[in-house]
Kinemage of the C-alpha trace (Angstrom):
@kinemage 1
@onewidth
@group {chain A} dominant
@subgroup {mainchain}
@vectorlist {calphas} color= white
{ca unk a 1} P 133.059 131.353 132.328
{ca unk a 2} L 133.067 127.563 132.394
{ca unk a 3} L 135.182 125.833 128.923
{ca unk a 4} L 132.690 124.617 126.662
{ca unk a 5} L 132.392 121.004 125.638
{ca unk a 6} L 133.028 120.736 121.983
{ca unk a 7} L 129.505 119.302 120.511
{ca unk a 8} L 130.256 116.889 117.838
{ca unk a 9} L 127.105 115.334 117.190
{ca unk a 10} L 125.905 118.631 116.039
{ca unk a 11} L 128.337 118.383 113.590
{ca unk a 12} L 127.216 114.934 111.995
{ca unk a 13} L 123.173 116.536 111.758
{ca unk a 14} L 124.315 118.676 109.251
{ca unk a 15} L 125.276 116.069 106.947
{ca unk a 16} L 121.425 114.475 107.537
{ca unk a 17} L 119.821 117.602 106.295
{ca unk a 18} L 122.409 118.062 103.572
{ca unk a 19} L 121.929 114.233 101.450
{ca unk a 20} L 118.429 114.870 101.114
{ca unk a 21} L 118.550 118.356 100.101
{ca unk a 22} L 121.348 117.631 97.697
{ca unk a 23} L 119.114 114.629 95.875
{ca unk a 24} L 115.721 116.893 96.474
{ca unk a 25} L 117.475 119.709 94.274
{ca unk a 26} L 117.843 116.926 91.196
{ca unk a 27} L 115.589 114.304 92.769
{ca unk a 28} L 113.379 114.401 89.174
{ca unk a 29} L 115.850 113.014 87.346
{ca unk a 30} L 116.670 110.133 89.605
{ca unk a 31} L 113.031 108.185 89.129
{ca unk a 32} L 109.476 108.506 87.553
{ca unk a 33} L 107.978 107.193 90.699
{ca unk a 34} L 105.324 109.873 91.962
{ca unk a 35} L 105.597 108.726 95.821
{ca unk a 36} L 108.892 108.415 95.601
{ca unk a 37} L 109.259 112.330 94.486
{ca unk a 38} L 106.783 113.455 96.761
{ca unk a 39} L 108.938 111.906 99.564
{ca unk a 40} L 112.317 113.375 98.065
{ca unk a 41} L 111.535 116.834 96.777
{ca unk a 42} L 111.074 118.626 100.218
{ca unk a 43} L 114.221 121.331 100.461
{ca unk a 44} L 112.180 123.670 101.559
{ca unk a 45} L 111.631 122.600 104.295
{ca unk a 46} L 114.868 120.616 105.515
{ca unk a 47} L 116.371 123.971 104.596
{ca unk a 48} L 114.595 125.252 107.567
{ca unk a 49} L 117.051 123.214 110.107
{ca unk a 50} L 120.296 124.408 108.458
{ca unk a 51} L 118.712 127.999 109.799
{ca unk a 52} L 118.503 126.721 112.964
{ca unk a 53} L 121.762 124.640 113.254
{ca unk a 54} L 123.285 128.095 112.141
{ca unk a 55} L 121.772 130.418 114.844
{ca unk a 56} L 122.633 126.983 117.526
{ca unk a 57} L 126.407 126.694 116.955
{ca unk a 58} L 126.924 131.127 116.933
{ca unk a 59} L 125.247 131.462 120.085
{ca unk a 60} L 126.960 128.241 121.815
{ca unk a 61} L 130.744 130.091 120.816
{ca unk a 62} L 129.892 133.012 121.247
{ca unk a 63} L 127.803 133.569 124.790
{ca unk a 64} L 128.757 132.487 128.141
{ca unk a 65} L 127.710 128.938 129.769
{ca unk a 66} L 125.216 128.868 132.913
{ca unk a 67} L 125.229 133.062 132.685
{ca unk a 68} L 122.884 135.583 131.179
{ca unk a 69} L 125.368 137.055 129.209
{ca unk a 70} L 126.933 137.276 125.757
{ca unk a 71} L 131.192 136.765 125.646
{ca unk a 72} L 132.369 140.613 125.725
{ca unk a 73} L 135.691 139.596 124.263
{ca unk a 74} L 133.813 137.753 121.292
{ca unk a 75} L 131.312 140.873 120.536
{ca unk a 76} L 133.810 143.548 121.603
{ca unk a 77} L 134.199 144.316 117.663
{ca unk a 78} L 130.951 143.939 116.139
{ca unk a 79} L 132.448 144.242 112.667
{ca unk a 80} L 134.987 142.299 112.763
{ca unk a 81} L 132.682 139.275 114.138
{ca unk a 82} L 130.173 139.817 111.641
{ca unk a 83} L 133.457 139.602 108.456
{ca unk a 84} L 134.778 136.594 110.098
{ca unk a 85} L 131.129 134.966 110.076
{ca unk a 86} L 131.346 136.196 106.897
{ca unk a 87} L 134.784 135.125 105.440
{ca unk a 88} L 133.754 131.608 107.185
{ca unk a 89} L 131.888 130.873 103.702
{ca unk a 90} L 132.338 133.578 101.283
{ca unk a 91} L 135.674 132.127 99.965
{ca unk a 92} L 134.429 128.782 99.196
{ca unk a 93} L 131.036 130.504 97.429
{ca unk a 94} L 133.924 133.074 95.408
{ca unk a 95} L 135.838 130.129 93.804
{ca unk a 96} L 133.398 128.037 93.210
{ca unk a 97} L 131.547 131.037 91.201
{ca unk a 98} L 134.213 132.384 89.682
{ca unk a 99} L 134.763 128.715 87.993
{ca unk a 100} L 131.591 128.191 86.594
{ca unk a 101} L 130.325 131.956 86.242
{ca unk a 102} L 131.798 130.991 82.221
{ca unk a 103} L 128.849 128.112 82.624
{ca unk a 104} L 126.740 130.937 83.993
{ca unk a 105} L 127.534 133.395 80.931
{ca unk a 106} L 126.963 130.726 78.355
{ca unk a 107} L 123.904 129.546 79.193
{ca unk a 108} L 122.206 132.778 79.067
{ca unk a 109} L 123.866 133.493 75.514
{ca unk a 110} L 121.879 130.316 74.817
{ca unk a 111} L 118.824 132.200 76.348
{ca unk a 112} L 119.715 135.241 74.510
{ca unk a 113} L 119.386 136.721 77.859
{ca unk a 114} L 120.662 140.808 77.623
{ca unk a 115} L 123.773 141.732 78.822
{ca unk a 116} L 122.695 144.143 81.692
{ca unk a 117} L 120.802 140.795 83.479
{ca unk a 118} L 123.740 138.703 82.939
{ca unk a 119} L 125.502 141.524 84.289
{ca unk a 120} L 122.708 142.252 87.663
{ca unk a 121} L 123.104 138.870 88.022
{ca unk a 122} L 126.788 138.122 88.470
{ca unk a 123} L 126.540 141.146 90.772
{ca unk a 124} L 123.730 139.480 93.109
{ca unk a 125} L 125.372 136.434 92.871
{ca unk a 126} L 128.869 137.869 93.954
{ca unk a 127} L 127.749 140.342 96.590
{ca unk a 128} L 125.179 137.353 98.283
{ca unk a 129} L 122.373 139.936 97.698
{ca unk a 130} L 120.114 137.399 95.362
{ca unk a 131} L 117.771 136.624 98.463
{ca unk a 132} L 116.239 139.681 98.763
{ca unk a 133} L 114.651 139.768 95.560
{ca unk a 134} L 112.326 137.092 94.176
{ca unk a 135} L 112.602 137.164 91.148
{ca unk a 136} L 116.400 136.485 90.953
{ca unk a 137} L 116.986 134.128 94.082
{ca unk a 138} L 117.471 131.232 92.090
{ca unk a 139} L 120.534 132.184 89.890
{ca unk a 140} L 123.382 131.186 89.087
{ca unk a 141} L 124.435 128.555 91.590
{ca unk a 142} L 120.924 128.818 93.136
{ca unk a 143} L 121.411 126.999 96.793
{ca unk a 144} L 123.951 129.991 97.547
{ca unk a 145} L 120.580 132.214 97.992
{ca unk a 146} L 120.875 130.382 101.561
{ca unk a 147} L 124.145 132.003 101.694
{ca unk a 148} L 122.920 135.550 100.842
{ca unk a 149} L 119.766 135.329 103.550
{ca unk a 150} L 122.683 134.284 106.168
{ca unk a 151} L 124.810 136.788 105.323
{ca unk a 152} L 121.630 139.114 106.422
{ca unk a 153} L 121.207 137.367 109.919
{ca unk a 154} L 124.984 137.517 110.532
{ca unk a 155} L 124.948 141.462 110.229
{ca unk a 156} L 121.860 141.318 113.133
{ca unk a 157} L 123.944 138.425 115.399
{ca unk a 158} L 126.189 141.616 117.319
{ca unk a 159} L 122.631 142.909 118.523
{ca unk a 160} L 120.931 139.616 118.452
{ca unk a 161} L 122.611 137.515 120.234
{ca unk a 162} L 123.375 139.548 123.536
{ca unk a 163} L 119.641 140.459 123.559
{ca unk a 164} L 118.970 136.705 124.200
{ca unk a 165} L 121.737 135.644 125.755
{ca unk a 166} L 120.216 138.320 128.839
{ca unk a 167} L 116.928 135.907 128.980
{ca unk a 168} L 116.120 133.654 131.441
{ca unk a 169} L 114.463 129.997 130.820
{ca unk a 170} L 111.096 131.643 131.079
{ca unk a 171} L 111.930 134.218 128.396
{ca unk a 172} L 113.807 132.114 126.110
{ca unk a 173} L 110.456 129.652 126.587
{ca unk a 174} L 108.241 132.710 125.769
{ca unk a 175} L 110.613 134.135 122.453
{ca unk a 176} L 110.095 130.307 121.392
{ca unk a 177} L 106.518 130.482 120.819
{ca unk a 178} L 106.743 134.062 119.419
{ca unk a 179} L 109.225 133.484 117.038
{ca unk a 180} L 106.686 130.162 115.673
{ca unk a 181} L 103.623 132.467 115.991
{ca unk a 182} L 105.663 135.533 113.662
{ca unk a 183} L 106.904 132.407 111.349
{ca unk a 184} L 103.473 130.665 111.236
{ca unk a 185} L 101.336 133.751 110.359
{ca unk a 186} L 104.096 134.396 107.201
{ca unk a 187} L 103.098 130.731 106.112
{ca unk a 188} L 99.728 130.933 106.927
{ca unk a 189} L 99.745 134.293 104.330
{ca unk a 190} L 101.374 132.571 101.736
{ca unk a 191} L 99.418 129.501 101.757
{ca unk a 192} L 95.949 131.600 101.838
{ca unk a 193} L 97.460 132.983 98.564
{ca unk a 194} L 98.155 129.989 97.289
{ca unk a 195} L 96.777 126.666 98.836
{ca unk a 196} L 97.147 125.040 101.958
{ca unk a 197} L 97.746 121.939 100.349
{ca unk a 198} L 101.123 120.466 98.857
{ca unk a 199} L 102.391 121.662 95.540
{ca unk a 200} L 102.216 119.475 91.997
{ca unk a 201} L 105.266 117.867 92.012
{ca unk a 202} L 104.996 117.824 88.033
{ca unk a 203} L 104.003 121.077 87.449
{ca unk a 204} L 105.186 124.652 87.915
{ca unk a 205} L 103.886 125.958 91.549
{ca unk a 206} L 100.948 128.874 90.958
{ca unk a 207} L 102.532 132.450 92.318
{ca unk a 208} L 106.106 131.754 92.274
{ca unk a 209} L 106.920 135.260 93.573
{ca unk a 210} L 105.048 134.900 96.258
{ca unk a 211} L 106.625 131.697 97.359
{ca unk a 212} L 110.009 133.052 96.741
{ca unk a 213} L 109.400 135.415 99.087
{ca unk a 214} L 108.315 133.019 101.636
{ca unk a 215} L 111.263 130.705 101.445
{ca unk a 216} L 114.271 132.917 100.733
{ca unk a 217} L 113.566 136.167 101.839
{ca unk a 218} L 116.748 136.929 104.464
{ca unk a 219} L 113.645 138.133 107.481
{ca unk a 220} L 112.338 134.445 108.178
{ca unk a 221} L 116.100 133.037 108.161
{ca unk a 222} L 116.516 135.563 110.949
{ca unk a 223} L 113.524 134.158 112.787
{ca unk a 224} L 114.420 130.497 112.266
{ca unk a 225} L 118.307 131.707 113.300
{ca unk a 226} L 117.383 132.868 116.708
{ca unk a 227} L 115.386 130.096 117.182
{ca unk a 228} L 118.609 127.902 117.077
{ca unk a 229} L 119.906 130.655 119.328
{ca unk a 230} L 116.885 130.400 121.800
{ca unk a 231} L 117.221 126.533 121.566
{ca unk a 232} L 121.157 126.743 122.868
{ca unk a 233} L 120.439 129.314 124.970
{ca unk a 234} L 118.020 127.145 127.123
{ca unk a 235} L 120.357 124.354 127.279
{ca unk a 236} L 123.456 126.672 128.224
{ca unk a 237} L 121.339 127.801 131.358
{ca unk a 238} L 120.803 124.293 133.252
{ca unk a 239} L 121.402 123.870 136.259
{ca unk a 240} L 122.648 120.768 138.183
{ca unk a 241} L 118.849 119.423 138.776
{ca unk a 242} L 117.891 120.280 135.032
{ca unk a 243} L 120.443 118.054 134.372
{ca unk a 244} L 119.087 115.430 136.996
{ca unk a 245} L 115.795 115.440 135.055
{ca unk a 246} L 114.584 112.296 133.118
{ca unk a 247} L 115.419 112.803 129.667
{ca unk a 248} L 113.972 111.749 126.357
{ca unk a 249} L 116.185 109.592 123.721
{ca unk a 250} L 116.951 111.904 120.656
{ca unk a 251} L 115.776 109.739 118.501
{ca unk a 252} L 111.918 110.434 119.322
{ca unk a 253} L 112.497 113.933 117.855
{ca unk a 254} L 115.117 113.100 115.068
{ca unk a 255} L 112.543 110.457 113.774
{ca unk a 256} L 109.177 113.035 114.605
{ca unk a 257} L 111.024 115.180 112.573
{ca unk a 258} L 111.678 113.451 109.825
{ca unk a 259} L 108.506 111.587 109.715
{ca unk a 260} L 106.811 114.763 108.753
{ca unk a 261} L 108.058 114.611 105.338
{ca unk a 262} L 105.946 111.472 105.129
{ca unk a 263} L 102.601 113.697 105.115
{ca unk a 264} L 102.708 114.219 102.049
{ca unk a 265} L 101.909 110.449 101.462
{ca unk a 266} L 98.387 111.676 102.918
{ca unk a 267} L 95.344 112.575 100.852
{ca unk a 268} L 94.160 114.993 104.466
{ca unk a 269} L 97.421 116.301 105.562
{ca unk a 270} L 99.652 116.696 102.368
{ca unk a 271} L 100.119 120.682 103.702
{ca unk a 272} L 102.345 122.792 102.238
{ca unk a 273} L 106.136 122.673 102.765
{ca unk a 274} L 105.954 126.372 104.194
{ca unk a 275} L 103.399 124.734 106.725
{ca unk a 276} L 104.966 121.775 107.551
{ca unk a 277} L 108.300 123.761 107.753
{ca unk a 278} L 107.058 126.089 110.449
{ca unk a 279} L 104.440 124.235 112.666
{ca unk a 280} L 106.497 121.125 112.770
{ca unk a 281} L 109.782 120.347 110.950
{ca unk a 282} L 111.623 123.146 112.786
{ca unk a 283} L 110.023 123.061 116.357
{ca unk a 284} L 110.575 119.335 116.388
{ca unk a 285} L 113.945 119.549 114.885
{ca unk a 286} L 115.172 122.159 117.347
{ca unk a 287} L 114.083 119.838 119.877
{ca unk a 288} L 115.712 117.271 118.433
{ca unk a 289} L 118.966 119.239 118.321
{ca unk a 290} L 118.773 120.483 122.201
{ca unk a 291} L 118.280 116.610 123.326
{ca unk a 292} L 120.844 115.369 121.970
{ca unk a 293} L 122.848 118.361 122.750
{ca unk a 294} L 122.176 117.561 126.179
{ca unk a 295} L 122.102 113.776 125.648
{ca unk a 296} L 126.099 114.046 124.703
{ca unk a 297} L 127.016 116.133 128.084
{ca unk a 298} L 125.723 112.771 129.924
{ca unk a 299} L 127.867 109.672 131.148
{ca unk a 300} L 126.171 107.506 128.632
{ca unk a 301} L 124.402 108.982 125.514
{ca unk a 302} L 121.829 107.426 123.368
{ca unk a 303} L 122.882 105.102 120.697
{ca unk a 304} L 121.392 108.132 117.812
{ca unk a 305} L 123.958 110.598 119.256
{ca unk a 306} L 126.955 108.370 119.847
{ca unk a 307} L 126.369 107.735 115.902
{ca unk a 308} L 126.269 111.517 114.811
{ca unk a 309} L 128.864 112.325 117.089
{ca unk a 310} L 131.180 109.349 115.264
{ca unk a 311} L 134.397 110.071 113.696
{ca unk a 312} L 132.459 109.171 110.098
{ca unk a 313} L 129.617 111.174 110.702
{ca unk a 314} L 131.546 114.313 111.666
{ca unk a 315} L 133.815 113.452 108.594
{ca unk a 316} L 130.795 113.613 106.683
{ca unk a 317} L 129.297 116.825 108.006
{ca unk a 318} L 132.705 118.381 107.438
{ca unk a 319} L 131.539 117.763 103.810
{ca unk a 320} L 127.759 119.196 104.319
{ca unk a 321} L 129.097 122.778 103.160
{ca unk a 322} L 131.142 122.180 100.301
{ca unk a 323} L 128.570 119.640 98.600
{ca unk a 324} L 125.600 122.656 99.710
{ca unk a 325} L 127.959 125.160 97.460
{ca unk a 326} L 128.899 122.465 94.546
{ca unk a 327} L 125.627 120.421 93.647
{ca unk a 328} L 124.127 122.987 91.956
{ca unk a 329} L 126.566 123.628 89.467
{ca unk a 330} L 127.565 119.876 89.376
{ca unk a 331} L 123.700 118.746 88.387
{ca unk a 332} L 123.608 121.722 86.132
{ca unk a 333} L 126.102 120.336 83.727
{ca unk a 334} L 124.260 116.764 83.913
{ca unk a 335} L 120.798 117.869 84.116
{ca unk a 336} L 120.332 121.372 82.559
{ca unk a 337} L 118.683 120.381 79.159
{ca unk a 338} L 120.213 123.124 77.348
{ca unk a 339} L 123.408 122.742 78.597
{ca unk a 340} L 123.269 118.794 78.775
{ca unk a 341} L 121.990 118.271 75.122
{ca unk a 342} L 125.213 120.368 73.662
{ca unk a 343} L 127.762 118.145 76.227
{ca unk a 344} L 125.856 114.987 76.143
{ca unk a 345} L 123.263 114.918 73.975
{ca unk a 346} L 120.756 114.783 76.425
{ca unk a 347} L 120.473 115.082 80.404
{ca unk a 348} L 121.427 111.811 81.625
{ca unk a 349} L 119.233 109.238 82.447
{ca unk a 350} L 117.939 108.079 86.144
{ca unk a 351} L 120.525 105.129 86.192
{ca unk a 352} L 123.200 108.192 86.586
{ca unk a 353} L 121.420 109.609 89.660
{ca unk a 354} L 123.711 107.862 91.849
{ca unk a 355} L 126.905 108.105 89.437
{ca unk a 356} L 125.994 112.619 90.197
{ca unk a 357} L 125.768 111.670 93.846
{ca unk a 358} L 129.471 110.354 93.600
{ca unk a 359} L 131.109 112.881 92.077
{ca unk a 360} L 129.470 115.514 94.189
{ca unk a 361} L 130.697 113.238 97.327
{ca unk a 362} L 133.755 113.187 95.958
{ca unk a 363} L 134.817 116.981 94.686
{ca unk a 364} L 133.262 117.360 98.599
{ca unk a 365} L 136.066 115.803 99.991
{ca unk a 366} L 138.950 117.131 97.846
{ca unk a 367} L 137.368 120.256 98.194
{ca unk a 368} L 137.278 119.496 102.127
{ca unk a 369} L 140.608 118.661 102.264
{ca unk a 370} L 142.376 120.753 99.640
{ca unk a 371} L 140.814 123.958 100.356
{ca unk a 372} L 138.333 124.526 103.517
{ca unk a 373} L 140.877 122.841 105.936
{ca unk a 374} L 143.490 124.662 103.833
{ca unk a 375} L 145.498 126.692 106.414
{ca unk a 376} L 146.804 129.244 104.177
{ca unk a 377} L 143.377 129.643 102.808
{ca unk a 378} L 142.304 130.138 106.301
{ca unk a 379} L 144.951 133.068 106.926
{ca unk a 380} L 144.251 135.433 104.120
{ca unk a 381} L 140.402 134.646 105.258
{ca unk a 382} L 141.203 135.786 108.316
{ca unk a 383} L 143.215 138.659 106.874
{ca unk a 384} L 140.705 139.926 104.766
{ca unk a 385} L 138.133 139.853 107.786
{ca unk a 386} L 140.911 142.378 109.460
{ca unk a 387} L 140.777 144.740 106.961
{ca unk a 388} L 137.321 144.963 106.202
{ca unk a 389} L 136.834 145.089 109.594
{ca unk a 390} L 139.114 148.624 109.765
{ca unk a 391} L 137.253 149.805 107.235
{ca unk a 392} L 133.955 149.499 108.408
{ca unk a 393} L 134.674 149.817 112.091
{ca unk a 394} L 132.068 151.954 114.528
{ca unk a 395} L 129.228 150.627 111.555
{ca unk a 396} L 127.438 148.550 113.995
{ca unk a 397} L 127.939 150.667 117.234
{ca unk a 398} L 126.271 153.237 118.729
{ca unk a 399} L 129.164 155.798 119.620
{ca unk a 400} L 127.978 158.750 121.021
């Protein structure tokens, strides 16, 4: 097929969903200001767009442009595609955790937590299983759960993505609305459980299970992943008068978006995030990403894409993963009370909010530099994907 145009500005959106989870995660500790908080605590669903993003950029490399089809030559070895997905994020998430997994330890001796969890833990934690069960999702190094649910979807992308990649506009329209609808009803359960309305920032939520099942369990990443694939998939398939067509300035969507973490400002439509995640945040932000997708194919794109698609912004999405993998262990040691009282007598105050942002900006970059551009690091990546690969080979195949 056709070469594919490398799509920077995708690369820059990353780093847009990434600052806001990052000061969401510790976002308590950076002001007393209710508003402000209800404004800055919404991870849940920003989180929903990294999904997305994910499922986007595997179906752009990895199907064919203006065909039905899914690249043979990419897919020919199911395993080894699904190991080198893998080994794309797993050696970053195994050195930072094997650093701090001391921190880990410690903390629970504080705890007087027994052995065999300490022990169930470092295993969840080190095998990316922690998503699957509620309960434990949150250990450790907690944003890596998002690691373990996209470890799931990976497995699924050798069937998934060819399955799509067959569809024409009209089914890729109609899989759309189907995958909302499947997503929806999940939110819809959870928040007849619980409450349709938006969660106490100050206090614990009521059925925490319940909610950990609707935000980490590895099924709904699936369904927000293949939307991202859907959303590509559409784009991939224009034709010469789709291209023709009027189009809308990103911006409308990046800002709709966006703008629907200000409902929670509102005494009628503060809904929960599982709500707002599902029946607008992601449809919008999907939208956003296929306009300016197609926006930075044109002669002359929009001023909102020419700045994601900057040399700064994509230096700063090259940082999105390693500061998703290092906050949490970073704002542990500054904001854990247990662990902050024995270091520094107490968690630090909210005039260090920004002072945390630093140093997670800037162990980002050395990180970056040092070790996920890291060539040799790369290699025995790449090496290790081989042979796990030959182990497991024929695992994802039919062979009759």
């Amino acid at each position: 097929g056709p070469s594919k145009p490398r799509i920077d500005c995708i690369d820059g959106c990353r780093f847009a969903l990434v600052m806001p989870i990052v000061v969401a995660h510790f976002a308590r500790f950076s002001t007393t200001n209710k508003t402000a908080l209800k404004i800055l605590t919404q991870e849940n669903v920003l989180v929903g767009g990294f999904f997305v993003i994910s499922g986007y950029v595997a179906a752009y490399t990895s199907t064919k442009l203006n065909e039905r089809s899914a690249d043979e030559k990419k897919l020919a070895k199911p395993e080894l595609f699904f190991w080198q997905k893998v080994m794309g994020y797993y050696p970053l998430h195994f050195v930072i955790l094997s650093l701090f997994t001391p921190m880990f330890v410690q903390v629970e001796r504080w705890f007087k937590t027994p052995w065999q969890t300490t022990a169930f833990r470092a295993f969840l934690s080190f095998t990316m299983l922690q998503a699957w069960f509620p309960k434990e999702a949150e250990i450790w190094n907690q944003p890596t759960w998002f690691l373990s649910a996209l470890t799931f979807s990976n497995l699924t992308m050798p069937a998934v993505l060819p399955a799509v990649a067959r569809l024409s506009k009209n089914g890729l329209q109609k899989l759309f609305c189907a995958l909302t609808a499947v997503s929806l009803l999940q939110k819809i359960s959870w928040s007849e459980t619980s409450r349709f309305h938006v969660h106490n920032v100050t206090k614990k939520d009521s059925h925490p299970l319940i909610w950990n099942l609707t935000r980490f369990h590895p099924f709904w990443a699936l369904i927000e992943m293949t939307m991202g694939i859907v959303a590509v998939r559409n784009v991939m398939l224009d034709t010469e008068e789709d291209r023709k067509k009027p189009r809308v300035d990103p911006i409308n969507y990046f800002l709709a978006a966006y703008g629907t973490l200000l409902l929670r400002l509102t005494p009628l439509f503060d809904f929960n995030d599982g709500m707002v995640r599902a029946c607008l945040f992601v449809p919008l932000y999907t939208k956003f990403l296929t306009a300016v997708h197609r926006d930075c194919l044109s002669e002359n794109p929009a001023p909102v894409t020419r700045f994601f698609g900057s040399k700064m912004m994509t230096y700063f999405g090259g940082l999105a993963f390693p500061m998703f993998i290092l906050h949490g262990p970073i704002g542990q040691v500054f904001y854990k009370k247990i662990l902050a009282t024995r270091l520094w007598g107490r968690p630090m105050p909210n005039a260090f909010f920004p002072v945390y942002l630093a140093i997670c900006l800037g162990c980002s970059h050395l990180l970056n530099e040092n070790f996920v551009k890291n060539k040799q690091v790369g290699k025995i990546a790449g090496q290790v994907a081989q042979w796990l690969a030959s182990k497991t080979e024929g695992m994802l195949q039919d062979r009759a």
